[in-house]
LOLO-973699 format. One record per atom (N, C-alpha, C): y, z, x. Coordinates in Angstrom, 3 decimals. Layout:
# residues N
north:up:east
Y:Z:X
...
This chain:
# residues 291
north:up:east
66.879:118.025:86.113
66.431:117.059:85.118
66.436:115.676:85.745
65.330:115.147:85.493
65.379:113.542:85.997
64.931:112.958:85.305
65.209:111.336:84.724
65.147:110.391:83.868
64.099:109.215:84.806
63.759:109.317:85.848
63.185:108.839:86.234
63.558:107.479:86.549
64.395:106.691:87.095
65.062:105.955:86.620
65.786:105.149:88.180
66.030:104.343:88.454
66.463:104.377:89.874
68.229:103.082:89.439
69.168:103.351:90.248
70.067:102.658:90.139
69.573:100.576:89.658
68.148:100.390:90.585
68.343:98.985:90.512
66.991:98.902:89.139
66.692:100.123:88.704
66.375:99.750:87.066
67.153:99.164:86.225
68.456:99.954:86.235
69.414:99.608:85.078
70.939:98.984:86.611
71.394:98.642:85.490
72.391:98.083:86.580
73.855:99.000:86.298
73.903:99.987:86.774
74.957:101.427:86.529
75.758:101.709:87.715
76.897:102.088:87.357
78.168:102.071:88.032
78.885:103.457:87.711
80.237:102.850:88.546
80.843:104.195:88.084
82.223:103.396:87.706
83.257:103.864:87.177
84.286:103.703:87.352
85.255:104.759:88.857
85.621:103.629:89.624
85.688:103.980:91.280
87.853:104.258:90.951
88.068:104.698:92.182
89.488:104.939:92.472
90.086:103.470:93.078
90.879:102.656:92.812
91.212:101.664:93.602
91.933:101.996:94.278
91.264:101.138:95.889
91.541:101.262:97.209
92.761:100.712:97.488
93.472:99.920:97.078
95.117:99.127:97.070
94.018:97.639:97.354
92.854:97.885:97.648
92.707:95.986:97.133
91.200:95.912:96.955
90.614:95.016:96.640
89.665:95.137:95.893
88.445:95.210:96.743
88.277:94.452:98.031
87.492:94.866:98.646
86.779:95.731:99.133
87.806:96.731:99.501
87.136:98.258:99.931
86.836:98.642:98.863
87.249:98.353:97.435
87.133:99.311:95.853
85.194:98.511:95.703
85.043:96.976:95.726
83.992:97.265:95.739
82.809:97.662:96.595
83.649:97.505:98.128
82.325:97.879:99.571
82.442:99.916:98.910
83.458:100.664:98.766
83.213:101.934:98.053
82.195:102.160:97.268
82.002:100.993:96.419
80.909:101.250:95.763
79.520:100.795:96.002
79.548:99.716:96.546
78.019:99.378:97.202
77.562:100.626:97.791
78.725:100.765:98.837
77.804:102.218:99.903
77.665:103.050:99.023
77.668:103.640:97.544
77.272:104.843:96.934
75.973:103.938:96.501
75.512:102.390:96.255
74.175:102.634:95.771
74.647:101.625:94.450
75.471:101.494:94.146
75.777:100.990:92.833
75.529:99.552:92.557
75.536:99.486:91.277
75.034:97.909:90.741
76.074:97.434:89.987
76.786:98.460:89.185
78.555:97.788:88.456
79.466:98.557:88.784
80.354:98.407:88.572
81.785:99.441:88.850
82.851:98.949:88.195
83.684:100.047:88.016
84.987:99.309:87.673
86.113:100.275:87.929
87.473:99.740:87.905
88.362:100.366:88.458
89.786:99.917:87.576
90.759:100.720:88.141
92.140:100.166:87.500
93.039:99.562:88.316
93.508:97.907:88.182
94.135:97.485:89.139
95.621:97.708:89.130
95.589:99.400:89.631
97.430:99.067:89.858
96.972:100.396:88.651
98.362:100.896:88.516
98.635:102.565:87.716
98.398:102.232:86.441
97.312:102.848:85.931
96.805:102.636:84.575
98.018:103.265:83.334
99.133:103.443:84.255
100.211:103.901:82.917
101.285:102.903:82.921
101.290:101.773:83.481
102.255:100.837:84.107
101.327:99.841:83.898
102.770:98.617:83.077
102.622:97.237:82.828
102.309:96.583:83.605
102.723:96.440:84.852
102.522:95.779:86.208
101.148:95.925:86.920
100.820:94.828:86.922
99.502:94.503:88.098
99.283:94.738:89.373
98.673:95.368:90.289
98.321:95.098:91.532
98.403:93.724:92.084
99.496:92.816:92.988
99.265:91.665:93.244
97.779:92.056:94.778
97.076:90.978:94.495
95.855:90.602:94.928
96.442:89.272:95.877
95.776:89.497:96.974
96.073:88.591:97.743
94.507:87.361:97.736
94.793:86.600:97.736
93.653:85.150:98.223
92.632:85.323:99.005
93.245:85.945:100.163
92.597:86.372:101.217
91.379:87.509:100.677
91.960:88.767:99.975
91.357:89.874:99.492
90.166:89.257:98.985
90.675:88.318:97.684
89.646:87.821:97.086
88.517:86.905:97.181
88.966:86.113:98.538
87.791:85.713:98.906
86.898:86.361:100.190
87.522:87.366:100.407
86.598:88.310:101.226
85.517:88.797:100.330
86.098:89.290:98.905
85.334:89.979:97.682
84.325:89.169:97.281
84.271:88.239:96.963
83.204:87.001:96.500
82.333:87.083:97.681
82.675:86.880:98.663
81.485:86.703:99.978
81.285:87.902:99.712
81.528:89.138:99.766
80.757:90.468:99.169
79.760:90.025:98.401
80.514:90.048:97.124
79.447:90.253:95.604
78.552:89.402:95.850
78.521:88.147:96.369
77.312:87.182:97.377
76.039:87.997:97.759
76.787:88.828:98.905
75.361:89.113:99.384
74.953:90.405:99.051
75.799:91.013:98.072
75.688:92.466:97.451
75.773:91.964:96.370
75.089:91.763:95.125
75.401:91.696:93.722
75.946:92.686:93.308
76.990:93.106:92.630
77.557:93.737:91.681
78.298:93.284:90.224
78.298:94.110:89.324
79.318:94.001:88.333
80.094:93.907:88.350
81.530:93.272:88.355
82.884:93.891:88.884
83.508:93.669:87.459
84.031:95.123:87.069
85.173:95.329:85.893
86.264:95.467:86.485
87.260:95.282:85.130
88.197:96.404:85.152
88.978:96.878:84.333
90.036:97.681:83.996
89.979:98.181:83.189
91.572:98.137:82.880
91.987:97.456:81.994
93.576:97.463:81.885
93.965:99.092:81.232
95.666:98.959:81.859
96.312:99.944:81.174
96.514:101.010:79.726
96.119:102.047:79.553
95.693:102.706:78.344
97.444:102.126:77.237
98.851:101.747:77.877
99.280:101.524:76.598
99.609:100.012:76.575
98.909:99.496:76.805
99.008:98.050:75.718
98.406:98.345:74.499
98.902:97.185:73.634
98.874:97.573:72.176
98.976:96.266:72.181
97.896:95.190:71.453
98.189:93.970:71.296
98.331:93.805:69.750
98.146:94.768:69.194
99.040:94.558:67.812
100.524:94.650:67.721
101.129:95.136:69.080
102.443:94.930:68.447
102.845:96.618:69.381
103.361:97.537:68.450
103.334:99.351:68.057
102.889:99.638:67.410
102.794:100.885:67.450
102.137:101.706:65.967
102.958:101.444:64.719
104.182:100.952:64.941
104.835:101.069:63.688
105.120:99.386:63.359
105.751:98.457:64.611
106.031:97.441:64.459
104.960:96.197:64.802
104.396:95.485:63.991
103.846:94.443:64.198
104.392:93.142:65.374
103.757:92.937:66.262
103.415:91.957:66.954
104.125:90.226:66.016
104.893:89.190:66.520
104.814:88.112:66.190
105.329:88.183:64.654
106.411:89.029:64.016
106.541:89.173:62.873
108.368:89.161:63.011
108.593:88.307:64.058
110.023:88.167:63.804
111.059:88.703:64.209
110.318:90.116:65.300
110.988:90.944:65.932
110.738:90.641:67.182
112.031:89.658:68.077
112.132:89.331:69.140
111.948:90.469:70.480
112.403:91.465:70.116
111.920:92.852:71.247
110.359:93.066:71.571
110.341:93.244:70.246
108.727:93.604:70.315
107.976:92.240:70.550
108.419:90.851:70.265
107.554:90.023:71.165
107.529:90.003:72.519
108.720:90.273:72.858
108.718:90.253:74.416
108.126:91.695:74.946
107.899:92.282:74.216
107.004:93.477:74.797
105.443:92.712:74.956
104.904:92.372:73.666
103.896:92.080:73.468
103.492:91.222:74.986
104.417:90.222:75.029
104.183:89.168:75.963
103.897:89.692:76.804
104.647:90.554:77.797
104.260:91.144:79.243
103.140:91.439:78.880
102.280:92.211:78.002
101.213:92.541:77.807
100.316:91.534:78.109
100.605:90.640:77.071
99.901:89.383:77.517
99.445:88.319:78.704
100.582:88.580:79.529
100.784:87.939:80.763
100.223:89.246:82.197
100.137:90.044:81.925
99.281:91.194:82.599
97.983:90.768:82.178
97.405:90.838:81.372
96.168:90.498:80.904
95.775:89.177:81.495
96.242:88.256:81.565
96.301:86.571:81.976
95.872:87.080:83.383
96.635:87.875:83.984
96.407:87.799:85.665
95.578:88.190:85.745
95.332:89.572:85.123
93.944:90.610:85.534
92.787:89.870:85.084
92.511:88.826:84.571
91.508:88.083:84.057
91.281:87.409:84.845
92.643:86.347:85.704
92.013:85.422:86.830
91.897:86.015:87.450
92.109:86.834:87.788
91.274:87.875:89.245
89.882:88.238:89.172
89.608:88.856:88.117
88.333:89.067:87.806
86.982:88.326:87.866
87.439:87.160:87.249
86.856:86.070:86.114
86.538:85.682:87.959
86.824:85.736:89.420
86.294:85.279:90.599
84.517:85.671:91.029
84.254:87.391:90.027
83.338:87.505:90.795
82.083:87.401:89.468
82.184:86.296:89.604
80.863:85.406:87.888
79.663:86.211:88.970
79.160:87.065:88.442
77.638:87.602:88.610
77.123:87.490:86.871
75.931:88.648:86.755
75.428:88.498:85.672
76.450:88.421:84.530
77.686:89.994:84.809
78.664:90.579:84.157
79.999:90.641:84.884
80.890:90.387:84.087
82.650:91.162:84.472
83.554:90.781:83.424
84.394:91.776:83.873
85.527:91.494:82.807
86.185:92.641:82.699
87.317:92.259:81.916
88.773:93.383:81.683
88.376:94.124:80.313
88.275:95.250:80.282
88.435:96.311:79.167
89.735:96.359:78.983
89.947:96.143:77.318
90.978:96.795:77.135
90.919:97.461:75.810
91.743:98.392:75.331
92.115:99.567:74.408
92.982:98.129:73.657
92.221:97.619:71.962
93.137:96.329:71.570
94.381:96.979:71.105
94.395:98.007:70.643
96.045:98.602:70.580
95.448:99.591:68.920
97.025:99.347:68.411
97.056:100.680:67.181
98.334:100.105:66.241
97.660:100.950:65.064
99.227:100.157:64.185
98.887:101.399:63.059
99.958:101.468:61.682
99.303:102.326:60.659
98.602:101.336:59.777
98.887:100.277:59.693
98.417:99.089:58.402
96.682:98.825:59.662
96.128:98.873:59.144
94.784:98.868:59.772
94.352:97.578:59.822
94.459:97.036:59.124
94.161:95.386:58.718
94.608:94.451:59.653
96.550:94.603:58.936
97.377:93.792:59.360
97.294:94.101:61.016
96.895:95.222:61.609
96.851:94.919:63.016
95.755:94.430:63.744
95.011:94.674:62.850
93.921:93.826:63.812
94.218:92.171:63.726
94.820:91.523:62.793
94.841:90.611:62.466
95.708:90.072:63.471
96.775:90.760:64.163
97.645:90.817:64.876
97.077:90.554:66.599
96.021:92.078:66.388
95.091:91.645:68.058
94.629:90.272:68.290
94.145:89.870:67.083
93.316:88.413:67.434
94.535:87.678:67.586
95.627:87.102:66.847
96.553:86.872:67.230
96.862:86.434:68.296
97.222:87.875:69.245
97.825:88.150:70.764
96.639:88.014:71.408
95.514:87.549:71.390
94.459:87.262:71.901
94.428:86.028:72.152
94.594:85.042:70.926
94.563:83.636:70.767
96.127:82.987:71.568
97.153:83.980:72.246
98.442:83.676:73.082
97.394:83.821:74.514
96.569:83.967:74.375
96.039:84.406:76.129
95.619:83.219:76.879
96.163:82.360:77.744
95.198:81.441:79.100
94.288:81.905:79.595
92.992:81.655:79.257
91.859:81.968:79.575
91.399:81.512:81.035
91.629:81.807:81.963
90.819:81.759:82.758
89.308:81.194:82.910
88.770:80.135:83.279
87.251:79.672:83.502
86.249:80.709:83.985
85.530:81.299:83.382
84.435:82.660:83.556
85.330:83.483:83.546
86.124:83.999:82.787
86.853:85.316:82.506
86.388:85.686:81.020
86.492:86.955:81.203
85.887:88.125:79.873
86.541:89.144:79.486
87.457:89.291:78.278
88.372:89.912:77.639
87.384:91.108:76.829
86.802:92.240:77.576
86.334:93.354:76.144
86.791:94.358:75.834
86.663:94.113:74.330
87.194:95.251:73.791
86.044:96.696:73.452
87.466:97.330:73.829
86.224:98.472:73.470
86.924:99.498:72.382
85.830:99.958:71.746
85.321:100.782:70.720
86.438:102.008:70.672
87.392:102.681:69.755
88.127:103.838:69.805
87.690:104.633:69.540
87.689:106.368:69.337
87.191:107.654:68.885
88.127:107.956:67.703
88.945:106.928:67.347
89.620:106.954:65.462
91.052:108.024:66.083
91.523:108.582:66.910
92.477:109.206:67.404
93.356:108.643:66.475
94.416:108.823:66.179
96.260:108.425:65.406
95.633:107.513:64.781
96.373:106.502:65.191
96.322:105.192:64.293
95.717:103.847:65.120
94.781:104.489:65.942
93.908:103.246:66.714
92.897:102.295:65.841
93.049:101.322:66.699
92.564:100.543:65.887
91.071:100.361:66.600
90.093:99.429:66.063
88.347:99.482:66.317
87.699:100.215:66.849
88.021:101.054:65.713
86.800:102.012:65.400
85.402:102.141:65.130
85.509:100.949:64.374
83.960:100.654:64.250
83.524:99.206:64.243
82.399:98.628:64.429
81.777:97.417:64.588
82.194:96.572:63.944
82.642:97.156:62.408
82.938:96.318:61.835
84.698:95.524:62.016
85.510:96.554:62.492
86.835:96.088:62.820
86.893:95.322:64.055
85.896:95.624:64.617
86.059:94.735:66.177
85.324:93.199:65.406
84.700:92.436:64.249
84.412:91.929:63.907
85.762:91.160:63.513
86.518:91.901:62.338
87.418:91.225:62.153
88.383:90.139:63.127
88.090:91.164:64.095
89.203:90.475:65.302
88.545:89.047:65.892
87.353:89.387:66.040
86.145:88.191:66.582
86.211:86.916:65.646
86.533:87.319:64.436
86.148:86.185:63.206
87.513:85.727:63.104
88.901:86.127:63.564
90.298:85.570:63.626
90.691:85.207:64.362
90.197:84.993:65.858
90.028:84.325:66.734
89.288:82.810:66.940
90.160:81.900:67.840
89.598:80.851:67.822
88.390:80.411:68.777
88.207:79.144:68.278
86.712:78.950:68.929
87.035:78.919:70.139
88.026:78.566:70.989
87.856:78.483:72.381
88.035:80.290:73.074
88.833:80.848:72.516
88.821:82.071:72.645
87.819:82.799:72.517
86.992:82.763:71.565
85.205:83.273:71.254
84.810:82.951:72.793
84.897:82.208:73.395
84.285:82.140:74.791
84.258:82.730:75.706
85.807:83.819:75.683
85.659:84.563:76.417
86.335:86.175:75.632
85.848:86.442:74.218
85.770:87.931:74.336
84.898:88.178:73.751
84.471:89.457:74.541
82.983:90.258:74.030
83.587:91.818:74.226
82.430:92.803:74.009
82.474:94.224:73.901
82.134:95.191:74.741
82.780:96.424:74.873
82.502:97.272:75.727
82.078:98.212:74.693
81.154:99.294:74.516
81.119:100.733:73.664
81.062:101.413:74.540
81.690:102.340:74.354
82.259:103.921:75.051
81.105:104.485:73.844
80.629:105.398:74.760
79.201:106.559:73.619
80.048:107.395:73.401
80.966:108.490:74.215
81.783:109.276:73.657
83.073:108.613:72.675
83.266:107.623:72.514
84.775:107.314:71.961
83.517:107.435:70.057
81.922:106.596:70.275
80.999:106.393:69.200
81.009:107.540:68.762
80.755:108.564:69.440
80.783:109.921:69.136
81.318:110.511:68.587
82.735:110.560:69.081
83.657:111.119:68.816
84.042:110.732:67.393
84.510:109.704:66.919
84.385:108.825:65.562
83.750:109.761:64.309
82.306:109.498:64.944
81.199:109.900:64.093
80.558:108.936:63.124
80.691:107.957:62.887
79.492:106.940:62.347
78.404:106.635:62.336
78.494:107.472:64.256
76.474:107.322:64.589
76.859:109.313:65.198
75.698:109.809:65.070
75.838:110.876:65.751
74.185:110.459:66.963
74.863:109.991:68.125
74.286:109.148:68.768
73.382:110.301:69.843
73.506:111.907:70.110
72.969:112.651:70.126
71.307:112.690:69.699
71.402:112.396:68.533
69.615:112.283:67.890
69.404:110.574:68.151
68.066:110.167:68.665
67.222:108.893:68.725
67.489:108.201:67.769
67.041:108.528:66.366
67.254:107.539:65.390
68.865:106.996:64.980
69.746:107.891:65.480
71.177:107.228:65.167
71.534:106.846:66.325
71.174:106.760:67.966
71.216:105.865:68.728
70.281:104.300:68.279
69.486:104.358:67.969
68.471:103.089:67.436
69.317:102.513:66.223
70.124:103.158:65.598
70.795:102.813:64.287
71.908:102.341:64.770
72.607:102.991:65.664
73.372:102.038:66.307
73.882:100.896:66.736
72.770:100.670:67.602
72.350:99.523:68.498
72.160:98.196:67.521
70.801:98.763:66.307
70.871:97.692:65.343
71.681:97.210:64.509
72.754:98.409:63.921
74.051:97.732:63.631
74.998:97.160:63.920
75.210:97.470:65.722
75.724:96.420:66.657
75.205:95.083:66.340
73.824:94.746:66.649
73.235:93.321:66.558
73.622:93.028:65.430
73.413:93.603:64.241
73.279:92.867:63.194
75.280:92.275:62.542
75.818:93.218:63.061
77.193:93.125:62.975
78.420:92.243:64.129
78.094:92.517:65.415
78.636:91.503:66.403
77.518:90.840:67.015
76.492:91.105:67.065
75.325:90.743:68.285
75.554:91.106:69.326
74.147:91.180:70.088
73.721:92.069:71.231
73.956:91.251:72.783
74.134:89.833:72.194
74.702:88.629:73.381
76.232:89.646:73.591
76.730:89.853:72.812
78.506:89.952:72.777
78.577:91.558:73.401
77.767:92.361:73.667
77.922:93.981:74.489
77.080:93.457:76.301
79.218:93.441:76.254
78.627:93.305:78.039
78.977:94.220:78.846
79.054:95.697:78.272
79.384:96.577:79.074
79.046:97.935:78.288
78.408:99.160:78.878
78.441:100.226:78.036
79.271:101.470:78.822
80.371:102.123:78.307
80.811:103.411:79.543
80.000:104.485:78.338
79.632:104.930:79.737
78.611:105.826:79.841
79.019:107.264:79.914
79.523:108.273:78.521
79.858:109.249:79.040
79.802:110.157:77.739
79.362:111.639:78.270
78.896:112.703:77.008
80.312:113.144:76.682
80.525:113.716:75.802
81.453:113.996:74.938
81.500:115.787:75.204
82.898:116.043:75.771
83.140:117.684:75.647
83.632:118.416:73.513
83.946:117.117:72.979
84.122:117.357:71.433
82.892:117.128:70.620
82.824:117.918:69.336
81.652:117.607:68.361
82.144:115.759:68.238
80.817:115.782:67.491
80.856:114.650:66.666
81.724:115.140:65.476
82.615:113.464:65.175
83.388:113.520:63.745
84.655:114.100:64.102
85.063:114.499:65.232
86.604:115.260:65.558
87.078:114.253:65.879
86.968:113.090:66.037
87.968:111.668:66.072
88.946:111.844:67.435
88.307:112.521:68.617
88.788:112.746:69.697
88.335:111.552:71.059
89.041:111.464:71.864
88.156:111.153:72.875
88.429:112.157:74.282
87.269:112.507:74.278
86.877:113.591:75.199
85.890:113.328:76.217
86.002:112.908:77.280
84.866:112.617:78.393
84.423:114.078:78.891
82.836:113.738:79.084
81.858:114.945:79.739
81.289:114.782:80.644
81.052:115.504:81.730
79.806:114.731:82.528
78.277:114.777:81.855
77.560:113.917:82.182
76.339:113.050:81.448
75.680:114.662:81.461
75.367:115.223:79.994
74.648:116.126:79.904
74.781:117.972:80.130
75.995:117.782:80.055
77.121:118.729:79.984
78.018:119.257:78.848
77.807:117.925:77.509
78.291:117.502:76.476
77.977:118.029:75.194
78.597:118.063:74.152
77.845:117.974:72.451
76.615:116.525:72.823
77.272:115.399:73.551
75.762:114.346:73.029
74.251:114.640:73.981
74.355:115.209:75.027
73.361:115.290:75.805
73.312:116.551:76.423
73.570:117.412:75.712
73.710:118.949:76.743
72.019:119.820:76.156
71.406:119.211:74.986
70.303:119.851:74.293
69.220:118.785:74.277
69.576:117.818:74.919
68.431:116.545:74.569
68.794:115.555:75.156
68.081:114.766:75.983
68.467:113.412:76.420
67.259:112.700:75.803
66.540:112.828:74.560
66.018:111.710:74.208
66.443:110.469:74.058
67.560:110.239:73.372
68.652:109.127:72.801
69.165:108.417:74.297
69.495:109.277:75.359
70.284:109.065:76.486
68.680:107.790:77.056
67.953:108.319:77.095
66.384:107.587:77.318
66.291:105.929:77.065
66.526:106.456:75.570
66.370:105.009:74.579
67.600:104.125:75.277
68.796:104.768:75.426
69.982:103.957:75.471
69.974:103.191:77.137
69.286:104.225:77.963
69.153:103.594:79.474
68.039:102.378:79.294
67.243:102.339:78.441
65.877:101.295:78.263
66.600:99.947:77.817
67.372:100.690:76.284
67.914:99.230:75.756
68.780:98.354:76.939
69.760:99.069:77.314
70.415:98.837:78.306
69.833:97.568:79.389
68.546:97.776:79.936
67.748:97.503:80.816
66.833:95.818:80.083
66.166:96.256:78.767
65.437:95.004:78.487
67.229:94.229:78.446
68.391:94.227:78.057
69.126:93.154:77.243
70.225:93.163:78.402
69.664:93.135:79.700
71.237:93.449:80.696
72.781:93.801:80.510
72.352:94.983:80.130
73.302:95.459:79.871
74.341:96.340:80.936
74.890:96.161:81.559
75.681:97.022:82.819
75.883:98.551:81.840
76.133:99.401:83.155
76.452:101.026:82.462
77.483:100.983:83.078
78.630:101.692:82.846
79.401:102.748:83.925
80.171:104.018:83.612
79.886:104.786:84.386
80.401:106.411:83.942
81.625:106.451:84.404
82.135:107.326:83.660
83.772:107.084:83.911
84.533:108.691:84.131
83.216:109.217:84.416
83.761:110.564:84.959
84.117:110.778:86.138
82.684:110.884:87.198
82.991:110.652:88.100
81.977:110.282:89.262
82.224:109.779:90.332
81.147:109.183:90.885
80.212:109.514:90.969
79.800:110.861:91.310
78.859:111.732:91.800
77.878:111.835:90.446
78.572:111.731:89.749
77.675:111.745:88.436
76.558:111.374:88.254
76.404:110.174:88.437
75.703:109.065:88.610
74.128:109.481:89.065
74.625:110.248:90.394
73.429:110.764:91.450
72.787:111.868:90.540
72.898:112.506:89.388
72.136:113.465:88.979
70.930:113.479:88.388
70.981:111.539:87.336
70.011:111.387:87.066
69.298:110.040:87.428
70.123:109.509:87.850
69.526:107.789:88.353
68.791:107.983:89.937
């Protein structure tokens, strides 16, 4: 099957293995062909950062110079900037602020690191956290958002959940809340990532058929805008739609694309008129099957 489609149509990546520094993580990916990438700096189960040396990083910039790329990345799956699932963030419980904080101050670094390689796109993904009060935690993310030193060209996105336990933005509209409780200088630097399998998984769009990818997209615009999606991970779903799972597939292997890549079509086009970066987060090789 081919989409016809070549890497420097759309600007698509993978999510890569980090090399212990960032240079080789992005020359790894140039030599596969790639236009974004992203990676995890340092053990995606651990608070602690990869320290980055000066040196590293300005080897990396003279890269992305004469190689354009995307450069993400992707913070740790348990931060929780609401707080816990059970305990709220900034509510008086000195433990749990100082949890929160490291969170916060991980995030601070991984941002000035990032925020070095200003191409079209970059920035830190993160999972905004989970609580049972649905509200009160998002109210909480923006919050621990509005504690963050922003970095000059740094990009905080959040991305989209598959409704699992008690996660929080699930849908367009909760990642709104967080956007609209946030302050104006902060609006400057967060925008969105959507995961298609986490959309999937959910079930709000069954993004499988064309018209609920197109329904999508327009409820994105019409709900955060299409300026604010600066990243899409790119990946089919091994669960139905509506099982509130997140389950990664390789592209077309899946419930969303294993019977049809019409939608997959539309979504590489939109992608393309509104620069939108891709990246698959399965695995590299992926990539090569249909681009």
């Amino acid at each position: 099957m081919t989409l016809f489609l070549s890497t420097s149509d759309n600007m698509i990546g993978s999510h890569m293995q980090f090399q212990k520094n960032i240079y080789d993580t992005i020359m790894s990916a140039i030599k596969m062909g790639m236009y974004s990438l992203q990676f995890f700096m340092g053990n995606p189960k651990s608070f602690n950062r990869s320290e980055i040396s000066q040196d590293d990083i300005e080897k990396s910039i003279d890269l992305v110079k004469r190689y354009p790329i995307n450069v993400f990345s992707h913070s740790p799956y348990l931060f929780n900037l609401a707080g816990s699932k059970e305990i709220l963030a900034w509510n008086g419980n000195p433990t749990q602020d100082q949890k929160t904080q490291v969170v916060i101050n991980s995030l601070e670094y991984e941002l000035s690191v990032i925020a070095n390689f200003n191409n079209k796109r970059n920035g830190v993904i993160v999972h905004p956290g989970n609580h049972i009060n649905r509200h009160e935690g998002l109210l909480k993310i923006a919050e621990s958002i509005d504690k963050i030193n922003f970095a000059e060209n740094s990009n905080l996105l959040l991305e989209n959940a598959a409704g699992q336990g008690t996660s929080l933005c699930t849908t367009f509209k909760e990642i709104r809340v967080i956007l609209d409780n946030i302050s104006e200088e902060s609006q400057k630097h967060v925008n969105v990532c959507v995961d298609t399998a986490h959309i999937f998984g959910y079930g709000e769009y069954d993004i499988s058929r064309l018209d609920e990818m197109q329904r999508m997209f327009r409820e994105f615009d019409e709900i955060i805008g299409v300026d604010r999606l600066h990243l899409i991970h790119l990946n089919d779903s091994s669960v139905k739609c509506k099982t509130r799972k997140d389950r990664h597939e390789l592209i077309g292997d899946g419930y969303i694309w294993g019977n049809g890549k019409e939608s997959l079509r539309y979504l590489l086009d939109f992608c393309k008129k509104n620069d939108i970066p891709i990246v698959l987060e399965t695995t590299p090789s992926d990539i090569f099957k249909f681009f």
